[in-house]
N, C-alpha and C positions, 0 to 999 in steps of 0.2 A: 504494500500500500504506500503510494506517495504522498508527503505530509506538506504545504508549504505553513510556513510558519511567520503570522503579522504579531509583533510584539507592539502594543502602542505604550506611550510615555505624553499624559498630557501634562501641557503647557499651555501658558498666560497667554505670553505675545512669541509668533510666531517667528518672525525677523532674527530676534535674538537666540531662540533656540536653533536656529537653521545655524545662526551663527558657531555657538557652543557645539553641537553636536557635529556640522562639519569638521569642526578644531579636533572632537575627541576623536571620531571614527576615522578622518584622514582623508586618503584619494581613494572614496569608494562611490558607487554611479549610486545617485540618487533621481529623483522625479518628484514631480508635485501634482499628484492626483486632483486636486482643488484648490480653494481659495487658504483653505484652514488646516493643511496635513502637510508635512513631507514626509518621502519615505525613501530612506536610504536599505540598498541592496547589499549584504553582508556574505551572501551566500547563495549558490544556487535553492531557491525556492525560502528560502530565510529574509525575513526584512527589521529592519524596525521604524519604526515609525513615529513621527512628535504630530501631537492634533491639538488645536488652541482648546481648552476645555479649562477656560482659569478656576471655574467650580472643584476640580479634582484635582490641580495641578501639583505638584512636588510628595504625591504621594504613591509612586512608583516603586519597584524593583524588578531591575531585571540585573539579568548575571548573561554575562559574554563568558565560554570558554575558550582562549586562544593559545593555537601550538607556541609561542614565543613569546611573553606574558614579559620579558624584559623590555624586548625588542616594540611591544605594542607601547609601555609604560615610556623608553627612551624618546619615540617619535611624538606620541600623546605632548611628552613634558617639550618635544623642540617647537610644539604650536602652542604652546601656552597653558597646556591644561594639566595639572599634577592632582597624584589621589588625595582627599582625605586621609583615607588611613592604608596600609597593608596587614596584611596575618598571614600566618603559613598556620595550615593547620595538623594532625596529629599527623595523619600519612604523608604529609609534605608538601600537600596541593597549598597552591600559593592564592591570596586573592587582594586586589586591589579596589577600593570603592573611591568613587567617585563620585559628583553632586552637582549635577547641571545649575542654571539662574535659579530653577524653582526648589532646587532641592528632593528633584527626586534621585535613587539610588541609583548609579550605572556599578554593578562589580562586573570586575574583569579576572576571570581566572586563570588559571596555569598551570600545568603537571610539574613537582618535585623536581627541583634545579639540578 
């Protein structure tokens, strides 16, 4: 069975988030469905997605896991954007959280260094 998978993360004002999340996610192909959404392509049939919804906004989480969890943290921090916090947890999986304008979660995780 094929899954595609829409994560949304709402947001207040749209401009600024296009902005933030471009910065975190990088040179990845996005589109703009409508007036109030964008949605950036992370993966074949995986997206995510910001939609102005300021009633709900900064109350998100979602968790990225990535093969290179340095390499994503390195490029992240060369466009401006560094985590809140890190933890490694018991088996060694690494995870980076992050906190768009509204303050919702982005963690970014990684397999044992």
């Amino acid at each position: 069975m094929e899954i595609d998978l829409f994560a949304g993360v709402a947001v207040s004002d749209l401009p600024r988030a296009v902005s933030w999340f471009g910065r975190f996610l990088g040179e990845v192909d996005s589109f703009e469905p409508n007036d109030v959404e964008r949605v950036w392509t992370l993966a074949a049939h995986r997206y995510l997605y910001v939609e102005v919804q300021p009633e709900h906004a900064g109350h998100a989480k979602v968790t990225l896991f990535v093969g290179d969890l340095d390499g994503f943290m390195a490029a992240a921090a060369g466009r401006g954007i560094r985590p809140e916090s890190e933890e490694t947890y018991g088996n060694g999986v690494r995870k980076a959280v992050y906190r768009d304008p509204d303050g919702n979660e982005l963690g970014v995780g990684g397999a044992p260094a």
